[in-house]
C-alpha positions in Angstrom: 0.0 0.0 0.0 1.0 3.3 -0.5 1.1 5.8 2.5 1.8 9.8 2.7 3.8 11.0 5.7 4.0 14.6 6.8 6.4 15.7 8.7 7.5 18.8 10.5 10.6 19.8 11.9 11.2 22.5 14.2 14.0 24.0 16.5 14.5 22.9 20.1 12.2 25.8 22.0 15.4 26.3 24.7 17.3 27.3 21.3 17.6 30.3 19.8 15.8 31.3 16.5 17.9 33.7 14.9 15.5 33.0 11.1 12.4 33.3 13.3 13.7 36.2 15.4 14.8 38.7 12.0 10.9 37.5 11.1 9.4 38.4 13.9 11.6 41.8 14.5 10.7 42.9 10.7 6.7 42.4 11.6 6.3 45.8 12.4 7.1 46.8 9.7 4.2 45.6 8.5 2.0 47.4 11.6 2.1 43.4 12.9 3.4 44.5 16.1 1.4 41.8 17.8 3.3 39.2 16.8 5.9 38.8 19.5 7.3 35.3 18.1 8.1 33.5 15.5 9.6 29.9 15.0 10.7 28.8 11.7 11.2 25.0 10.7 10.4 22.4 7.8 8.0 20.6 6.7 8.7 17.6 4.5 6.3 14.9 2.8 7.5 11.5 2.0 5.6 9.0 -0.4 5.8 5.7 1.2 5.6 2.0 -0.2 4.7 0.2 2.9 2.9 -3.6 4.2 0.8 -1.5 6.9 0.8 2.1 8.2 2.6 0.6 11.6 5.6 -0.2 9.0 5.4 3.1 7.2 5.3 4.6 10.9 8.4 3.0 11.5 10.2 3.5 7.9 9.2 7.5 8.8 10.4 7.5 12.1 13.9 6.2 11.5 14.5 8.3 8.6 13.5 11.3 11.1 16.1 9.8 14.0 18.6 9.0 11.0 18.4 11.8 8.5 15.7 14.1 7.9 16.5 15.8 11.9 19.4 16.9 13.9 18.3 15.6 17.7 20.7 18.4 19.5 18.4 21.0 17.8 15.6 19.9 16.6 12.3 18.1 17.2 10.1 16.7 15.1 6.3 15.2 14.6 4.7 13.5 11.6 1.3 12.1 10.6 0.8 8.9 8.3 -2.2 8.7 5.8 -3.0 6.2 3.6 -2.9 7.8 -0.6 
Protein backbone atom coordinates (compact mmCIF):
# COMPACT_ATOMS: atom_id res chain seq x y z
CA UNK A 1 0.00 0.00 0.00
CA UNK A 2 0.97 3.34 -0.46
CA UNK A 3 1.05 5.85 2.46
CA UNK A 4 1.82 9.83 2.70
CA UNK A 5 3.83 10.96 5.69
CA UNK A 6 3.99 14.60 6.79
CA UNK A 7 6.37 15.75 8.65
CA UNK A 8 7.55 18.76 10.54
CA UNK A 9 10.64 19.82 11.91
CA UNK A 10 11.20 22.49 14.23
CA UNK A 11 13.96 24.00 16.50
CA UNK A 12 14.47 22.91 20.15
CA UNK A 13 12.16 25.79 21.99
CA UNK A 14 15.40 26.27 24.68
CA UNK A 15 17.26 27.30 21.30
CA UNK A 16 17.61 30.27 19.78
CA UNK A 17 15.78 31.27 16.46
CA UNK A 18 17.88 33.71 14.89
CA UNK A 19 15.49 32.97 11.06
CA UNK A 20 12.43 33.30 13.35
CA UNK A 21 13.68 36.17 15.40
CA UNK A 22 14.78 38.66 12.00
CA UNK A 23 10.92 37.52 11.10
CA UNK A 24 9.39 38.37 13.85
CA UNK A 25 11.60 41.76 14.51
CA UNK A 26 10.74 42.91 10.70
CA UNK A 27 6.72 42.35 11.61
CA UNK A 28 6.33 45.83 12.44
CA UNK A 29 7.12 46.76 9.71
CA UNK A 30 4.18 45.60 8.46
CA UNK A 31 1.97 47.39 11.56
CA UNK A 32 2.14 43.40 12.85
CA UNK A 33 3.39 44.47 16.06
CA UNK A 34 1.41 41.83 17.82
CA UNK A 35 3.35 39.19 16.78
CA UNK A 36 5.92 38.75 19.50
CA UNK A 37 7.26 35.30 18.08
CA UNK A 38 8.11 33.48 15.49
CA UNK A 39 9.59 29.92 14.99
CA UNK A 40 10.67 28.77 11.68
CA UNK A 41 11.22 24.97 10.72
CA UNK A 42 10.41 22.37 7.84
CA UNK A 43 8.04 20.58 6.71
CA UNK A 44 8.68 17.61 4.55
CA UNK A 45 6.28 14.88 2.80
CA UNK A 46 7.50 11.53 1.98
CA UNK A 47 5.56 8.98 -0.38
CA UNK A 48 5.78 5.66 1.23
CA UNK A 49 5.58 1.96 -0.24
CA UNK A 50 4.68 0.17 2.87
CA UNK A 51 2.91 -3.58 4.17
CA UNK A 52 0.83 -1.48 6.93
CA UNK A 53 0.79 2.07 8.16
CA UNK A 54 2.61 0.62 11.63
CA UNK A 55 5.63 -0.25 8.95
CA UNK A 56 5.38 3.09 7.17
CA UNK A 57 5.27 4.58 10.93
CA UNK A 58 8.39 3.00 11.54
CA UNK A 59 10.18 3.55 7.88
CA UNK A 60 9.20 7.54 8.78
CA UNK A 61 10.40 7.55 12.15
CA UNK A 62 13.89 6.25 11.55
CA UNK A 63 14.50 8.28 8.57
CA UNK A 64 13.53 11.29 11.11
CA UNK A 65 16.10 9.83 14.01
CA UNK A 66 18.61 9.03 10.96
CA UNK A 67 18.38 11.77 8.54
CA UNK A 68 15.67 14.12 7.94
CA UNK A 69 16.50 15.81 11.92
CA UNK A 70 19.40 16.94 13.92
CA UNK A 71 18.28 15.58 17.71
CA UNK A 72 20.73 18.41 19.51
CA UNK A 73 18.40 20.98 17.82
CA UNK A 74 15.57 19.88 16.57
CA UNK A 75 12.33 18.06 17.22
CA UNK A 76 10.09 16.72 15.13
CA UNK A 77 6.32 15.16 14.65
CA UNK A 78 4.68 13.51 11.56
CA UNK A 79 1.31 12.13 10.56
CA UNK A 80 0.80 8.86 8.32
CA UNK A 81 -2.21 8.75 5.84
CA UNK A 82 -2.98 6.20 3.55
CA UNK A 83 -2.89 7.76 -0.56
Amino acid sequence: MAYRAEIDIMPLKELLDPKGKAVANNMKSLQLAAVKDVRIGKHITLEIQAGSEEEARTMTETACKKLLANPIMESYTFEVFPM
